[in-house]
mmCIF entry with sequence, helices, sheets and N, C-alpha, C, O atoms, coordinates in Angstrom:
data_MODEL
# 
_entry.id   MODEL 
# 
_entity.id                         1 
_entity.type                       polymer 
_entity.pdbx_number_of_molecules   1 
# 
_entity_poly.entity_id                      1 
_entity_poly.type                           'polypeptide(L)' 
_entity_poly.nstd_linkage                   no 
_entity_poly.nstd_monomer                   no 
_entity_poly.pdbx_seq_one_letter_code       
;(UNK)(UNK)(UNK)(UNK)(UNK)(UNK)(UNK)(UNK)(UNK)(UNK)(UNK)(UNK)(UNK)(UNK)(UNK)(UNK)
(UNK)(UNK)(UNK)(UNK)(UNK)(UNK)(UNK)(UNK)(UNK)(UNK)(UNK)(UNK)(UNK)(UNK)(UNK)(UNK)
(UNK)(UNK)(UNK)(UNK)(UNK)(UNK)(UNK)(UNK)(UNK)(UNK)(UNK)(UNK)(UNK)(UNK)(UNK)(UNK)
(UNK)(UNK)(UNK)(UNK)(UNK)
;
_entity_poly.pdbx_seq_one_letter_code_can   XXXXXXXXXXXXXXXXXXXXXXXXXXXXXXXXXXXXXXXXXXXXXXXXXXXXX 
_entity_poly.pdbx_strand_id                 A 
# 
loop_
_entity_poly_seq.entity_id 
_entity_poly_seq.num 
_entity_poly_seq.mon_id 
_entity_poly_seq.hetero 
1 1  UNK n 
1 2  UNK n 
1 3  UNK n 
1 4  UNK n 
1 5  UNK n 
1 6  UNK n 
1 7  UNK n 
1 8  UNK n 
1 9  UNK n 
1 10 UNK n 
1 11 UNK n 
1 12 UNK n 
1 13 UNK n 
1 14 UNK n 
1 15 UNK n 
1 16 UNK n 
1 17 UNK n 
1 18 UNK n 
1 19 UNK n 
1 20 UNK n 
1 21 UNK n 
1 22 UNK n 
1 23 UNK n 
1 24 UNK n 
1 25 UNK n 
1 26 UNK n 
1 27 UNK n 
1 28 UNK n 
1 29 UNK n 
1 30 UNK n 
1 31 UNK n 
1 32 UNK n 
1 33 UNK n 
1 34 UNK n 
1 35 UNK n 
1 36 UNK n 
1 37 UNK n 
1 38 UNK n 
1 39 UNK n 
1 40 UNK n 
1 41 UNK n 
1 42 UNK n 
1 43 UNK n 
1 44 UNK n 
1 45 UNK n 
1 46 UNK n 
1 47 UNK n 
1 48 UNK n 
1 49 UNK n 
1 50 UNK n 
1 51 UNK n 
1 52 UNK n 
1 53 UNK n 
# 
_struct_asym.id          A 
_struct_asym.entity_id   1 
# 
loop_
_struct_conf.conf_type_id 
_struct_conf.id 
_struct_conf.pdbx_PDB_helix_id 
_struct_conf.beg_label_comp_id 
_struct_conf.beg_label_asym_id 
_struct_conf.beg_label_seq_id 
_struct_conf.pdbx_beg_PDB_ins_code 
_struct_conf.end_label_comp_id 
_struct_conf.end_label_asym_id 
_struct_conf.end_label_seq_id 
_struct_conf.pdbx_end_PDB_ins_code 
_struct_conf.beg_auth_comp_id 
_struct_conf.beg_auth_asym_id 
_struct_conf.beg_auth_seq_id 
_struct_conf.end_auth_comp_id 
_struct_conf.end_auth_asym_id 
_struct_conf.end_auth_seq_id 
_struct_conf.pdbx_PDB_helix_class 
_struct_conf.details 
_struct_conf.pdbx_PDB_helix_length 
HELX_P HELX_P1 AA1 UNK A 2  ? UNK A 35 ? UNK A 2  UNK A 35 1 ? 34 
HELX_P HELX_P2 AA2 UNK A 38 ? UNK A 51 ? UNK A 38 UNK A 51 1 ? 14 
# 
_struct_conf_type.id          HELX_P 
_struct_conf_type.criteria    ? 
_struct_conf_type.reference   ? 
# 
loop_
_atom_site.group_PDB 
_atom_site.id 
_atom_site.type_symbol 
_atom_site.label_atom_id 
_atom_site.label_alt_id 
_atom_site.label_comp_id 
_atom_site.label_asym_id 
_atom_site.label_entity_id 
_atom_site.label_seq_id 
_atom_site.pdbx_PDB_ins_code 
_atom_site.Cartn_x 
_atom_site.Cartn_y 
_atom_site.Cartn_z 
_atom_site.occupancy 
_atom_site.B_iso_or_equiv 
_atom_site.pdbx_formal_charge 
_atom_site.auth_seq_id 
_atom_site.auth_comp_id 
_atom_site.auth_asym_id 
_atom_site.auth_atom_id 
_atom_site.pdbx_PDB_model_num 
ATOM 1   N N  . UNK A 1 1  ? 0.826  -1.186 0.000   1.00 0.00 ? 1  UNK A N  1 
ATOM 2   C CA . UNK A 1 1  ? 0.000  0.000  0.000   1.00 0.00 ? 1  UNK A CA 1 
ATOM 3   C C  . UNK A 1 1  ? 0.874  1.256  0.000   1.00 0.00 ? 1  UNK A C  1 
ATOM 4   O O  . UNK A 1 1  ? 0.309  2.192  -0.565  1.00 0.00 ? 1  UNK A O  1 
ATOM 5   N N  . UNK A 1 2  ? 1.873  1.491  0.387   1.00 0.00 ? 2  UNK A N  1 
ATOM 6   C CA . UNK A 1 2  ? 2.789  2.537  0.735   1.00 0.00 ? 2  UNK A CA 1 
ATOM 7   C C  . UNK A 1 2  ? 3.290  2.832  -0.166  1.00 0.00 ? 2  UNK A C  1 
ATOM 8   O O  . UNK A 1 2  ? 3.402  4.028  -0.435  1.00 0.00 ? 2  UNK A O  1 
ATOM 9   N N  . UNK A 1 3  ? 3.840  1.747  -1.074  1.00 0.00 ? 3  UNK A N  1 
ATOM 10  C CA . UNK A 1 3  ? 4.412  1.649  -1.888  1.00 0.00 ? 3  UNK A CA 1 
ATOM 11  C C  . UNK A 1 3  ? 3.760  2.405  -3.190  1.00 0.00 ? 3  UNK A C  1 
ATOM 12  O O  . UNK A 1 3  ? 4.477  2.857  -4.082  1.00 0.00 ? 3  UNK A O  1 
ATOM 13  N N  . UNK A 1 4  ? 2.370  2.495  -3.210  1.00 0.00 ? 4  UNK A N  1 
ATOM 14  C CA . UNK A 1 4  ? 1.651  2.493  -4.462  1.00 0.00 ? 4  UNK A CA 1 
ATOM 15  C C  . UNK A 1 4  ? 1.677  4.341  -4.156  1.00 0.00 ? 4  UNK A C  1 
ATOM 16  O O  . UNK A 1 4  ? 1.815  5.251  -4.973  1.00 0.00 ? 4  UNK A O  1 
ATOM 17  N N  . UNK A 1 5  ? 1.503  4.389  -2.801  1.00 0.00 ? 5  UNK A N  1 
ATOM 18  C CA . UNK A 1 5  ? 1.314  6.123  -2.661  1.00 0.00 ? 5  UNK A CA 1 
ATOM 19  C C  . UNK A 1 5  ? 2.597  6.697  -3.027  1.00 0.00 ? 5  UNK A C  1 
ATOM 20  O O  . UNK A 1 5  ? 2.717  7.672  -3.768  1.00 0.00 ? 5  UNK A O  1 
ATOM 21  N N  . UNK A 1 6  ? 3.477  6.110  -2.527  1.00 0.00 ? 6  UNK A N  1 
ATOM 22  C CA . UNK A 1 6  ? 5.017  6.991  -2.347  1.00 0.00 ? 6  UNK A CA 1 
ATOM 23  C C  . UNK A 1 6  ? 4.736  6.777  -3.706  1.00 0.00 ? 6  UNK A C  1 
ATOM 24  O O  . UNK A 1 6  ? 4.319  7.909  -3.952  1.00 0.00 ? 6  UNK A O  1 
ATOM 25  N N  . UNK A 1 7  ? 4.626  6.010  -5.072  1.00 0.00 ? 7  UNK A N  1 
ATOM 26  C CA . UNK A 1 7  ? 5.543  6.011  -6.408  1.00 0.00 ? 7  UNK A CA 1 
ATOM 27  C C  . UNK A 1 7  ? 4.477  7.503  -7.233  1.00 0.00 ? 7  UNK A C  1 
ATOM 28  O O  . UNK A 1 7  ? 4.768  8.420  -8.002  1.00 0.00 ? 7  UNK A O  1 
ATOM 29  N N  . UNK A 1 8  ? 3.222  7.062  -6.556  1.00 0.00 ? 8  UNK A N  1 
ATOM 30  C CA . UNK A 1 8  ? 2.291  8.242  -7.148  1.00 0.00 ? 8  UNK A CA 1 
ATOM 31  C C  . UNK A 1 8  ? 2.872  9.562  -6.724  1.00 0.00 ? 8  UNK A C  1 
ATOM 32  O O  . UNK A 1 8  ? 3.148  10.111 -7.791  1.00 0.00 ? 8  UNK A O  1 
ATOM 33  N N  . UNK A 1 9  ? 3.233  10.433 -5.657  1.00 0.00 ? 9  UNK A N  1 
ATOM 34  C CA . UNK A 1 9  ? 4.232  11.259 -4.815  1.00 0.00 ? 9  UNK A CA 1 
ATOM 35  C C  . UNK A 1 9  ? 5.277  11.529 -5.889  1.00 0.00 ? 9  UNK A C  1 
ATOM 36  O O  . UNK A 1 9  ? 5.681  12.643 -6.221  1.00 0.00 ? 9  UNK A O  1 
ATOM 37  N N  . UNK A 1 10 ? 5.542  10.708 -6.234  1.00 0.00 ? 10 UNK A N  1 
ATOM 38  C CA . UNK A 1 10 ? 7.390  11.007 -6.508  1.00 0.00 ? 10 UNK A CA 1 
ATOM 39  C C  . UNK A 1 10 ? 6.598  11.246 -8.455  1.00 0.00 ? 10 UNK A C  1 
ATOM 40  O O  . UNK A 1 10 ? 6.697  12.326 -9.038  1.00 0.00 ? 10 UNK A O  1 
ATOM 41  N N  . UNK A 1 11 ? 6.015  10.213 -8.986  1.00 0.00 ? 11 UNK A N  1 
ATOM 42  C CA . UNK A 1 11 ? 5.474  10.944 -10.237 1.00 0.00 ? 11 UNK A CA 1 
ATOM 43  C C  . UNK A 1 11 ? 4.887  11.870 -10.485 1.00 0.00 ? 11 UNK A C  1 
ATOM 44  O O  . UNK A 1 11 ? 4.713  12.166 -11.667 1.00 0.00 ? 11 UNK A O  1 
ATOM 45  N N  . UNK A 1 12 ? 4.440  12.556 -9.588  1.00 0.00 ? 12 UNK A N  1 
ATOM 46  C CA . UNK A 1 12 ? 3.930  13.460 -9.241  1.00 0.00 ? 12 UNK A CA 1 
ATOM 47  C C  . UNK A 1 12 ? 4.735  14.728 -9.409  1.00 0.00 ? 12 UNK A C  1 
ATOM 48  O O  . UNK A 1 12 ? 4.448  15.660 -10.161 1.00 0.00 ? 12 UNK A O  1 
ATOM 49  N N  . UNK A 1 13 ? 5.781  14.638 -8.609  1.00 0.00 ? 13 UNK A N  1 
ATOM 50  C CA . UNK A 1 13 ? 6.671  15.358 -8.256  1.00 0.00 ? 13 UNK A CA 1 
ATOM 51  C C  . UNK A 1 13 ? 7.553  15.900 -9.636  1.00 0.00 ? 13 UNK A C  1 
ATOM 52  O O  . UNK A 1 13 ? 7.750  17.082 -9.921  1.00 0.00 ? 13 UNK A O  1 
ATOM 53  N N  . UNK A 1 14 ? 8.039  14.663 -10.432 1.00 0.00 ? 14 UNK A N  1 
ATOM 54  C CA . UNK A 1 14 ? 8.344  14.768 -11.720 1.00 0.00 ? 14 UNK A CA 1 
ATOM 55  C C  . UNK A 1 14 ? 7.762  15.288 -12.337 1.00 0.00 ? 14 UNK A C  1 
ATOM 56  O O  . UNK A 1 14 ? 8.171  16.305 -12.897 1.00 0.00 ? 14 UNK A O  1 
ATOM 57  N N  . UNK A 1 15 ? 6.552  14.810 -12.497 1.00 0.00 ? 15 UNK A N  1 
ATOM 58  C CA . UNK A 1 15 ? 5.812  15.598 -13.692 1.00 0.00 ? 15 UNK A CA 1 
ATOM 59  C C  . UNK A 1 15 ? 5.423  17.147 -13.136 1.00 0.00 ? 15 UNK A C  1 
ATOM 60  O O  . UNK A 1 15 ? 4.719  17.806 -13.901 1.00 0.00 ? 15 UNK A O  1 
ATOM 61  N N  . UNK A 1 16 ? 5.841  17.795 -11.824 1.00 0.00 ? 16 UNK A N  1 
ATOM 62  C CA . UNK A 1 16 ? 5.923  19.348 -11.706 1.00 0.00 ? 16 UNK A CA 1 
ATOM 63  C C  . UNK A 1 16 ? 6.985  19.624 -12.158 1.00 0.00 ? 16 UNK A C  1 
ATOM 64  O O  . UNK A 1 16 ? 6.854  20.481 -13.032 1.00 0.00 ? 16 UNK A O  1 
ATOM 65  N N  . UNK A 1 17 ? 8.244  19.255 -11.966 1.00 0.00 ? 17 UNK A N  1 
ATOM 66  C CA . UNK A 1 17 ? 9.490  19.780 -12.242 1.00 0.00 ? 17 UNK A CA 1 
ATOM 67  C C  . UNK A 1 17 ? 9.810  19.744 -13.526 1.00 0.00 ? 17 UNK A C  1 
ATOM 68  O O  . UNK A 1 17 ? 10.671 20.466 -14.030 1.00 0.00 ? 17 UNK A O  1 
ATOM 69  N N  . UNK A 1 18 ? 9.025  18.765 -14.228 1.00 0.00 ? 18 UNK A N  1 
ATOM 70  C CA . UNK A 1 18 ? 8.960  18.494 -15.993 1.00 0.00 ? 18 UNK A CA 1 
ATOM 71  C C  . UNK A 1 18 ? 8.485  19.835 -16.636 1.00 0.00 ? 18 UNK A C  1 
ATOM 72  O O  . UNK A 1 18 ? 9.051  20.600 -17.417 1.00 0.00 ? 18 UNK A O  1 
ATOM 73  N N  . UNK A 1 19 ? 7.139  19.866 -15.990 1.00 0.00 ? 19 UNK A N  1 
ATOM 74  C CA . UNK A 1 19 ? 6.560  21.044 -16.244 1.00 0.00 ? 19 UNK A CA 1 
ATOM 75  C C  . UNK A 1 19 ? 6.944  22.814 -15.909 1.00 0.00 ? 19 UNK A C  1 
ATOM 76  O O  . UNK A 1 19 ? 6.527  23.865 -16.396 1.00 0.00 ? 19 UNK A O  1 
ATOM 77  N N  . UNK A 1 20 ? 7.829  22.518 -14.957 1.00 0.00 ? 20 UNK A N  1 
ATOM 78  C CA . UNK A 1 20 ? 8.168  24.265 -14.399 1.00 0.00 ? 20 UNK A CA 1 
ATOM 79  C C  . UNK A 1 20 ? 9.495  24.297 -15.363 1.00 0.00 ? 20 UNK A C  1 
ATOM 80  O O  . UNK A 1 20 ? 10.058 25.338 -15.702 1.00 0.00 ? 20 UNK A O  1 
ATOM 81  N N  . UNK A 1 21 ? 9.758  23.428 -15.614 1.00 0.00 ? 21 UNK A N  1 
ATOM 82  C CA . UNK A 1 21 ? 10.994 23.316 -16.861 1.00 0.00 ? 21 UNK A CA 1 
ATOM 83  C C  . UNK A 1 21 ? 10.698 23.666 -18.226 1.00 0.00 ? 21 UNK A C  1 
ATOM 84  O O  . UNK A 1 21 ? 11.657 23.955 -18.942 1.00 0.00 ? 21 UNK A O  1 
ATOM 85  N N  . UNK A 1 22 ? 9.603  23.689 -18.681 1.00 0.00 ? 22 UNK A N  1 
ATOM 86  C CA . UNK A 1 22 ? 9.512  23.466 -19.189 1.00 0.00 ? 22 UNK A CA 1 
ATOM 87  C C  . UNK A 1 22 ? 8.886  25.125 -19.940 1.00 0.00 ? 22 UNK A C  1 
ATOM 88  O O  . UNK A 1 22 ? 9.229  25.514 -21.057 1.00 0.00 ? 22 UNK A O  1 
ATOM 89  N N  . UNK A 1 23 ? 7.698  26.075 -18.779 1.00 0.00 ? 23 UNK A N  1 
ATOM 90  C CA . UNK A 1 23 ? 7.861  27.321 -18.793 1.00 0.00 ? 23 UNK A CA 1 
ATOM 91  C C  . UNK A 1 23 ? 8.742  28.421 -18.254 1.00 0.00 ? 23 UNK A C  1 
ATOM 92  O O  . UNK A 1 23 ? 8.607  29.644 -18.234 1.00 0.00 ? 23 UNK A O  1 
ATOM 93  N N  . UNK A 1 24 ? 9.679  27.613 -17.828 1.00 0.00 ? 24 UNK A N  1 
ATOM 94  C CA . UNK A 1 24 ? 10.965 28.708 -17.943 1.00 0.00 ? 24 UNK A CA 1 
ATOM 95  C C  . UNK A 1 24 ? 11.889 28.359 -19.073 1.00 0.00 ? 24 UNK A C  1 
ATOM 96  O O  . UNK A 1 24 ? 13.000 28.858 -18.896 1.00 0.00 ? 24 UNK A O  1 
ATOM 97  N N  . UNK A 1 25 ? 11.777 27.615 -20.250 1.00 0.00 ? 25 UNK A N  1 
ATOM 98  C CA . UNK A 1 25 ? 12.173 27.433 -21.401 1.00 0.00 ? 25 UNK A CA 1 
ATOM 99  C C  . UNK A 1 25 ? 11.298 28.472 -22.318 1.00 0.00 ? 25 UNK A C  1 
ATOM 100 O O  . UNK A 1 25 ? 11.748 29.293 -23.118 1.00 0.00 ? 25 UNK A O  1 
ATOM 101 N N  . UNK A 1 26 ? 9.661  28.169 -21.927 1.00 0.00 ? 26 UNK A N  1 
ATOM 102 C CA . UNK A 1 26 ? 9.285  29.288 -22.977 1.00 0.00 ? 26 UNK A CA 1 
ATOM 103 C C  . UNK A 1 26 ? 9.436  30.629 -22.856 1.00 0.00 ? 26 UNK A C  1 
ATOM 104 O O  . UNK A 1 26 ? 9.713  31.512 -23.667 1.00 0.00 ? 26 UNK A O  1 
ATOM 105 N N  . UNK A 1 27 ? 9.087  30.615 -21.120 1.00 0.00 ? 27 UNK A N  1 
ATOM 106 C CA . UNK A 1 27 ? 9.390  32.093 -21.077 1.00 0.00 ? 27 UNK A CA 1 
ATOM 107 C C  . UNK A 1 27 ? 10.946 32.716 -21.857 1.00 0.00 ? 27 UNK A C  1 
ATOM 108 O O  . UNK A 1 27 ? 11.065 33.695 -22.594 1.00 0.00 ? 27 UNK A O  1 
ATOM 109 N N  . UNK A 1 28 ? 12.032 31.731 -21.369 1.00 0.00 ? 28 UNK A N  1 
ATOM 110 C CA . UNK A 1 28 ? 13.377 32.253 -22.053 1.00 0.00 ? 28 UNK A CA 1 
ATOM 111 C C  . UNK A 1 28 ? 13.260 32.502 -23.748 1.00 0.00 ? 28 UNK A C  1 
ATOM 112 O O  . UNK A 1 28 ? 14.020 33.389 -24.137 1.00 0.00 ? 28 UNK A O  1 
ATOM 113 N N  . UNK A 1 29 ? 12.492 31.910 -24.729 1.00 0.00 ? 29 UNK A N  1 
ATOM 114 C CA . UNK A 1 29 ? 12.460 31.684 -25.651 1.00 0.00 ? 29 UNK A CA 1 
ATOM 115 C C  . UNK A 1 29 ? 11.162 33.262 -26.134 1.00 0.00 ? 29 UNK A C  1 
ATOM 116 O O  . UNK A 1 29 ? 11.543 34.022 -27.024 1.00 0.00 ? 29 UNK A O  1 
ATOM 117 N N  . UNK A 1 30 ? 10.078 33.471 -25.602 1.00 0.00 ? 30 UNK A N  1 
ATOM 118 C CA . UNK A 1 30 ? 9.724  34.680 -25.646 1.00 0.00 ? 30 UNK A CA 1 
ATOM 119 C C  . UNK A 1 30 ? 10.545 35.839 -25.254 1.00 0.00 ? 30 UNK A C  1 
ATOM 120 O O  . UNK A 1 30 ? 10.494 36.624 -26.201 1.00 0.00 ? 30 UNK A O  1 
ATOM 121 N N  . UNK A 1 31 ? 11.285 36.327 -24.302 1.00 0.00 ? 31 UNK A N  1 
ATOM 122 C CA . UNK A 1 31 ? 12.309 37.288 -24.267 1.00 0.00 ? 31 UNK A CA 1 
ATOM 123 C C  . UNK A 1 31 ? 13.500 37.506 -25.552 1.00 0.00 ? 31 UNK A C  1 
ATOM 124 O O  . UNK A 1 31 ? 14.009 38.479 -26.108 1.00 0.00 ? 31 UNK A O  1 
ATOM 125 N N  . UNK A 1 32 ? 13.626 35.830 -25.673 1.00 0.00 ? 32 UNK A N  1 
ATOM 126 C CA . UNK A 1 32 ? 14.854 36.271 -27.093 1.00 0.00 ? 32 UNK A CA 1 
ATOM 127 C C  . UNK A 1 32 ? 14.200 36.718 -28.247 1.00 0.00 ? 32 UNK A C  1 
ATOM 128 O O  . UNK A 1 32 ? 14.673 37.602 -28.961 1.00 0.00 ? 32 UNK A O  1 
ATOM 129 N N  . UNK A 1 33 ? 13.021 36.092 -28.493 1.00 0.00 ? 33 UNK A N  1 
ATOM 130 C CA . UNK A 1 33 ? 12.094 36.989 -29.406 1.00 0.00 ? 33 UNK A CA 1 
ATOM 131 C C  . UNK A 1 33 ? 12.506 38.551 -29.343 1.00 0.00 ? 33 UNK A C  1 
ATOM 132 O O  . UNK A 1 33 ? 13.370 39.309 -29.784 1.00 0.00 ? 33 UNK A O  1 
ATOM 133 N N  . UNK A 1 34 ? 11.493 38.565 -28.623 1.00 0.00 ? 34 UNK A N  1 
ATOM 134 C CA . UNK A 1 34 ? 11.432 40.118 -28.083 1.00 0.00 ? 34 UNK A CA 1 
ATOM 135 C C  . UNK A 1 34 ? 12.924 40.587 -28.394 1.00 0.00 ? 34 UNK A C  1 
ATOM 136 O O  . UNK A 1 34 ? 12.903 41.815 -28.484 1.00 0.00 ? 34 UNK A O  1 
ATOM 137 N N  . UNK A 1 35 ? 13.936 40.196 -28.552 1.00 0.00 ? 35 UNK A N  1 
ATOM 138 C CA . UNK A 1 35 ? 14.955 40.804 -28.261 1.00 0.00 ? 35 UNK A CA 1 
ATOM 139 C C  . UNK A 1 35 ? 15.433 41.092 -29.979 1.00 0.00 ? 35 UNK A C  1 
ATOM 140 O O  . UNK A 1 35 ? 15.928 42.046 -30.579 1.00 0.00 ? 35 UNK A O  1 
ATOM 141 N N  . UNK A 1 36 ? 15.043 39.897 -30.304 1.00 0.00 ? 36 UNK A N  1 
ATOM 142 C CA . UNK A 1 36 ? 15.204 39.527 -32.246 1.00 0.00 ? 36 UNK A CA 1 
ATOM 143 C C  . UNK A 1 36 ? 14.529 41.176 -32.541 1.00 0.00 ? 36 UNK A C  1 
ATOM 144 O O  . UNK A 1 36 ? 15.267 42.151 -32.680 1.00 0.00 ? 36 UNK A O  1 
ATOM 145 N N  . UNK A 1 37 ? 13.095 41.253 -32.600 1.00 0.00 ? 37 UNK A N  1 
ATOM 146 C CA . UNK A 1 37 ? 12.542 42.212 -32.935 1.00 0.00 ? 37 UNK A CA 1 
ATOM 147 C C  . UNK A 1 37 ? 12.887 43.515 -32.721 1.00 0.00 ? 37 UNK A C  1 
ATOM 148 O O  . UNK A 1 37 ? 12.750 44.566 -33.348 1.00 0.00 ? 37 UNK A O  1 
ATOM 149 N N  . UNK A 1 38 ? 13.431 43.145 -31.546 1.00 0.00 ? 38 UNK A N  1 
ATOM 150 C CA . UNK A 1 38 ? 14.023 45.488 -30.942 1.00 0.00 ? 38 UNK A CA 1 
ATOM 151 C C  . UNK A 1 38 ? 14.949 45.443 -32.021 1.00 0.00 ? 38 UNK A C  1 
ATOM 152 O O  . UNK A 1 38 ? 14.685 46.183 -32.968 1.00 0.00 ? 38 UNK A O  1 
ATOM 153 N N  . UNK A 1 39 ? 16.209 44.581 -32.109 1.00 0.00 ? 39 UNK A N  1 
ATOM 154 C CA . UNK A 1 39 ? 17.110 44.237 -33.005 1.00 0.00 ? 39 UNK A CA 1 
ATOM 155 C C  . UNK A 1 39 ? 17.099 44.351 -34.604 1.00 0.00 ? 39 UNK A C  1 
ATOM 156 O O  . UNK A 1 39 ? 18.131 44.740 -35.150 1.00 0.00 ? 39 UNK A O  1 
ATOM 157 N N  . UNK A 1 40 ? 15.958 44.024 -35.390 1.00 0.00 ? 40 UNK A N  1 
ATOM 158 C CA . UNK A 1 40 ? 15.598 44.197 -36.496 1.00 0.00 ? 40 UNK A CA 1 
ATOM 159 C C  . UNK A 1 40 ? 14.972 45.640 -36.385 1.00 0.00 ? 40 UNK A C  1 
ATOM 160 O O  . UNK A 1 40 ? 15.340 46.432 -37.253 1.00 0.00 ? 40 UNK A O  1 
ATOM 161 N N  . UNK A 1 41 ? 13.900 46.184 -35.249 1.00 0.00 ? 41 UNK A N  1 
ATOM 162 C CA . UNK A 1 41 ? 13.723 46.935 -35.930 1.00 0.00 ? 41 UNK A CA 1 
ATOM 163 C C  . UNK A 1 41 ? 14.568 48.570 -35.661 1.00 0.00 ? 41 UNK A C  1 
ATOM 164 O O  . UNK A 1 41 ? 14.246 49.693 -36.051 1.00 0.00 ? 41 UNK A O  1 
ATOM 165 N N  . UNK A 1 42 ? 15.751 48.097 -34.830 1.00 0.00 ? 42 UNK A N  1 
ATOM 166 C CA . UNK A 1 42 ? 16.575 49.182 -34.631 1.00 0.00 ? 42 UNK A CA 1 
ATOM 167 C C  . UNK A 1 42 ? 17.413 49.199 -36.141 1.00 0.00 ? 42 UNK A C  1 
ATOM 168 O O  . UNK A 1 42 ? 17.590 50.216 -36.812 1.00 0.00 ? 42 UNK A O  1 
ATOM 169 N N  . UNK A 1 43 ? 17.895 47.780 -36.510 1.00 0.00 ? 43 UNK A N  1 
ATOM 170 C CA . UNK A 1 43 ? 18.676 48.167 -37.959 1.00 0.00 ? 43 UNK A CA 1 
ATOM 171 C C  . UNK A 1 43 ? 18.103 48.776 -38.589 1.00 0.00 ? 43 UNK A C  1 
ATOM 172 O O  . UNK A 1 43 ? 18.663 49.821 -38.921 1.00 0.00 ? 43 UNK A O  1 
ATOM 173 N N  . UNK A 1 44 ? 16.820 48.559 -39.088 1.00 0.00 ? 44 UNK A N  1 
ATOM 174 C CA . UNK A 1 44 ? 15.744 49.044 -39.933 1.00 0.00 ? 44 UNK A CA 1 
ATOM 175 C C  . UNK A 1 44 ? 15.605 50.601 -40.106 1.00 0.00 ? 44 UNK A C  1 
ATOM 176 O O  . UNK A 1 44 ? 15.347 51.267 -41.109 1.00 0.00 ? 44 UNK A O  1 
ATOM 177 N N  . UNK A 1 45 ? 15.878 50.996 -38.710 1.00 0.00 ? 45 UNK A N  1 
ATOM 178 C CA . UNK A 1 45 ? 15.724 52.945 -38.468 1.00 0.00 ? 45 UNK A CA 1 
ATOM 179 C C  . UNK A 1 45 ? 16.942 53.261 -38.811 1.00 0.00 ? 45 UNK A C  1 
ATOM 180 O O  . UNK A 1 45 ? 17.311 54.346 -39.261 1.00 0.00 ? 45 UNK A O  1 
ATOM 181 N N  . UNK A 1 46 ? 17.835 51.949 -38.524 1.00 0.00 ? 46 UNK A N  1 
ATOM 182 C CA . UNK A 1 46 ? 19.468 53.051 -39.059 1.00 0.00 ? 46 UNK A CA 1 
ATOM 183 C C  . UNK A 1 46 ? 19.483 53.230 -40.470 1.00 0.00 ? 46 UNK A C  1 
ATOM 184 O O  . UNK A 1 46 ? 19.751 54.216 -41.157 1.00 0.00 ? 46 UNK A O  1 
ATOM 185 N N  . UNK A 1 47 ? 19.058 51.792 -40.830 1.00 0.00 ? 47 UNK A N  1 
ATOM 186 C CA . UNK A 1 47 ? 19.398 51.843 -42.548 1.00 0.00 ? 47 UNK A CA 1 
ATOM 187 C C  . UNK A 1 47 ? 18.374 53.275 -42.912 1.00 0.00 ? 47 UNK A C  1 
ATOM 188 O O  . UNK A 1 47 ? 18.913 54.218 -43.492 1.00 0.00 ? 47 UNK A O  1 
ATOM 189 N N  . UNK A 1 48 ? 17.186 53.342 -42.610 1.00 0.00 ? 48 UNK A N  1 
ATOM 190 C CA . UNK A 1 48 ? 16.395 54.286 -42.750 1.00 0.00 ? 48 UNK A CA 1 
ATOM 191 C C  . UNK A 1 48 ? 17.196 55.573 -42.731 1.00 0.00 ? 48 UNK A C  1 
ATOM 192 O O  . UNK A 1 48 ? 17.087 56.276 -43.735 1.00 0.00 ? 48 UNK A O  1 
ATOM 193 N N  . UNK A 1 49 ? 17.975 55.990 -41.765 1.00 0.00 ? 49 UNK A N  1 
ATOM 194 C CA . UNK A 1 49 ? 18.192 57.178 -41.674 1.00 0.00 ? 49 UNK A CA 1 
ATOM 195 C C  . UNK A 1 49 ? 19.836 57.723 -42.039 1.00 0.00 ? 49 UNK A C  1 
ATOM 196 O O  . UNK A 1 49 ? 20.420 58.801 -41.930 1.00 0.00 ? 49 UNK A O  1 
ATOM 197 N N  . UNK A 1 50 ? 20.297 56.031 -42.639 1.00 0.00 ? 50 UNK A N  1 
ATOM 198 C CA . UNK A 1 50 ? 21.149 56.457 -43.478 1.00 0.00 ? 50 UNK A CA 1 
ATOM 199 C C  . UNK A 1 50 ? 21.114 56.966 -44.378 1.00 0.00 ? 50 UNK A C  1 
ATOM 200 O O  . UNK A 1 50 ? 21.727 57.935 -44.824 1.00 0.00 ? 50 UNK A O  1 
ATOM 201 N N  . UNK A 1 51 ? 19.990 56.024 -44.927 1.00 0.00 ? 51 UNK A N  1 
ATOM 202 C CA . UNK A 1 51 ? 19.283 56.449 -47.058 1.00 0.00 ? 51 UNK A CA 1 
ATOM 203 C C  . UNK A 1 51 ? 18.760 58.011 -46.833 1.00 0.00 ? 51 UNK A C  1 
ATOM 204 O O  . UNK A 1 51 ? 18.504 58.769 -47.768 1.00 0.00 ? 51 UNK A O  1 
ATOM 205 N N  . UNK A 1 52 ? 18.639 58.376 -45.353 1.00 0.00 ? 52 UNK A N  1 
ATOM 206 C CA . UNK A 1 52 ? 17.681 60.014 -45.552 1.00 0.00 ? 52 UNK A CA 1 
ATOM 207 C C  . UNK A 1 52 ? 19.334 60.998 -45.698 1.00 0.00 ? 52 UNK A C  1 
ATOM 208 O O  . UNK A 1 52 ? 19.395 62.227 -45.727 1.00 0.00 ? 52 UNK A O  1 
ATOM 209 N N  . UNK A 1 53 ? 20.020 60.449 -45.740 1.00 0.00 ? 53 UNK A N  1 
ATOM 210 C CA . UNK A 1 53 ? 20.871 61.421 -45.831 1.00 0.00 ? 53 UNK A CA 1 
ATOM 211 C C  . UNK A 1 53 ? 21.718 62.322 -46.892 1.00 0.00 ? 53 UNK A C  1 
ATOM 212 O O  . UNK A 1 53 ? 22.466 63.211 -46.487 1.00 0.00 ? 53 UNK A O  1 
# 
């Protein structure tokens, strides 16, 4: 009987740590986004305001 609770517990347990792993991957992966985009669209204003010159 103990046996059946503790293994449920501990899969349990895994499958949180699977999971909190798993949104601090996306979250990391939305920030580099975000970071792609400032990035493109900062070149974008330079090239822009090179050609204005």
């Amino acid at each position: 009987m103990t046996h059946s609770i503790t293994g449920k517990v501990a899969a349990a347990l895994c499958i949180m740590l699977a999971l909190s792993s798993c949104g601090n991957t996306i979250r990391g992966v939305g920030k580099d986004m975000a970071g792609t985009v400032d990035a493109t669209q900062n070149a974008s204003h330079r090239v822009g305001n090179a050609a204005a010159k």
